[in-house]
N, C-alpha and C positions, 0 to 999 in steps of 0.2 A: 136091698141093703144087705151088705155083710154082715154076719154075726160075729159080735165080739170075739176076738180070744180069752181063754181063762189066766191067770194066775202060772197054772198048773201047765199050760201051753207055750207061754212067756216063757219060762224059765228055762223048759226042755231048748228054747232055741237061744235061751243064753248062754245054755255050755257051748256053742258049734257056733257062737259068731267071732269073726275076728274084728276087735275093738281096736285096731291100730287106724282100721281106716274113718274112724270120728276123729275131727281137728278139732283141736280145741279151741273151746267158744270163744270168742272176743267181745264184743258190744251186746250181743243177743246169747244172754248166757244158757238160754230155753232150745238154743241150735243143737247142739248133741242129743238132746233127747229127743227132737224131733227128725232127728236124723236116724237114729234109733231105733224111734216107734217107725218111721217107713222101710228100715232096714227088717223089722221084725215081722213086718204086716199090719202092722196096729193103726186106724184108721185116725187122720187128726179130725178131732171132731169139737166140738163147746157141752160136749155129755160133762157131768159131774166127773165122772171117771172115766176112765183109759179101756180099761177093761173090763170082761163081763163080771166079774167077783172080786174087785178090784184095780189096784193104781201101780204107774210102774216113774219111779224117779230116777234119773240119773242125777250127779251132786258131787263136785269137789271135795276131797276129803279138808275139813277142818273149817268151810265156809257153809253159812246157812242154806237150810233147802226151802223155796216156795213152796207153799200149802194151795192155798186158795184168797183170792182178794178180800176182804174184809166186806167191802159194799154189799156183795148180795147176800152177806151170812146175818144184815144187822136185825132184819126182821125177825127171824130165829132168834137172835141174843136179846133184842129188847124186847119185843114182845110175848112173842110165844115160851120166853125162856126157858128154850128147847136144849137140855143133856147133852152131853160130848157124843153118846152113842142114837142120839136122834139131830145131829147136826151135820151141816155139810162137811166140817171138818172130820168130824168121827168116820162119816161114809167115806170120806178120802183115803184115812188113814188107817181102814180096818181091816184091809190086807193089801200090804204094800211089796213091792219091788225092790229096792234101792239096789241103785248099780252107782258106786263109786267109785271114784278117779282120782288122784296124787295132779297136782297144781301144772305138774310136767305134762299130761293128758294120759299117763299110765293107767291103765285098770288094775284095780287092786281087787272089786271082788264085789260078790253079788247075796244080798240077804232077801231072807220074805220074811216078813214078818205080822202076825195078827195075834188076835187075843189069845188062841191055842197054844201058839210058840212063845211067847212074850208077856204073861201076863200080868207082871210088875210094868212090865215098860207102858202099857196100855193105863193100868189104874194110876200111873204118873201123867200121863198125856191129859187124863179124866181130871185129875186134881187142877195139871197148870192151865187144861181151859175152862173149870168153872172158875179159877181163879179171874186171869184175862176177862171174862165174860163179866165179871162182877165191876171191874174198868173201867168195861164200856159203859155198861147199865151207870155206874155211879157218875162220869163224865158225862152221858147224857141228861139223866134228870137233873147234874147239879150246873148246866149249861158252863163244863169246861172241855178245854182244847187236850183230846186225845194224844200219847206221848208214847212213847215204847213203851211195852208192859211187856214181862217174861214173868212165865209161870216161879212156881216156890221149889219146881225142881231141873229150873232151868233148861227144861225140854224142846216146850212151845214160846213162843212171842209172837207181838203183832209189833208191826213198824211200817215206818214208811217204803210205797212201792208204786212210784207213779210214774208217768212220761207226760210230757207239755202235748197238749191238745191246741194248735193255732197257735204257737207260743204261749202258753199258759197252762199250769196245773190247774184240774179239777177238782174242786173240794169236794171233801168227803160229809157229805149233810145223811142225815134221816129227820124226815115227820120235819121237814123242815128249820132245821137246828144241823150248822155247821160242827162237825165234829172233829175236823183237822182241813188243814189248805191244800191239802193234796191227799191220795187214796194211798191205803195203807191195807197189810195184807200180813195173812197166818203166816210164820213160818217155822221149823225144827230149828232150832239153835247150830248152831257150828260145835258145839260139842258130842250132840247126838250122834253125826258122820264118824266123827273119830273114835269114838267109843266103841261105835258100828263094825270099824272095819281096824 
């Protein structure tokens, strides 16, 4: 097996790519970045993350970025009520990539960002996912039907993020207890990108 790239590897090879040759995504908005990570070297895999010390996003400037799906984070949210920085979101998000794009499929430019460089933007992340977390936990013990929620500083949100399985969405249950009719998933606000870049 390959060994990950770093952070620090990624980005040396993102001053020297040319980003003309990624089309812009149509129905599978997840294609440029996987087009991306094979242009880069970066192997696709179902690891937490992208890379050895981190995650690398490509993202529309001014529409939301995917985080990670909601389902496999709820045991951490409701049971173990596991901290933004002991969460899979935290590990996602604790030294990121972002490589942004204008709606036209223009690259506009490449940020890294972690606790070191960013560390307002981080303790805001902290804040809108204990907020979100509090949500779920309260939707779940009070057996009601999960809704968008966005943190208090409008960073993070969860929302709907499903595809028909057999013709049919798959509900989002824990411990037995439906939580929405279909799966829903972390994501950075559309104002994050813009802010960003």
């Amino acid at each position: 097996m390959t060994a990950k790239l770093t952070t620090l590897q990624v980005a040396a090879k993102l001053k020297t790519t040319d980003f003309s040759a990624f089309h812009k995504p149509a129905q599978n908005k997840g294609a440029r970045g996987q087009l991306l990570e094979v242009a880069l070297g970066v192997p696709n895999s179902s690891d937490l993350t992208d890379l050895a010390d981190g995650e690398i996003k490509t993202f529309t400037v001014g529409e939301s970025i995917a985080i990670t799906q909601l389902k496999h984070c709820l045991t951490e949210i409701i049971e173990d009520e596991a901290d933004f920085d002991n969460s899979k979101v935290g590990e996602k998000l604790k030294q990121t990539i972002y490589v942004g794009f204008t709606r036209s499929n223009d690259y506009v430019g490449t940020e890294v960002l972690n606790e070191e460089t960013h560390p307002e933007h981080y303790q805001e992340l902290r804040e809108d996912y204990d907020y979100i977390c509090e949500q779920i936990r309260d939707s779940f013990y009070n057996d009601m039907e999960l809704s968008t929620f966005t943190g208090p500083n409008g960073l993070l949100q969860i929302r709907t993020k499903a595809s028909k399985t057999n013709g049919a969405y798959v509900p989002l249950t824990f411990a037995g207890i439906q939580l929405k009719d279909k799966g829903m998933a972390f994501y950075l606000c559309g104002k994050f990108g813009r802010n960003l870049m």
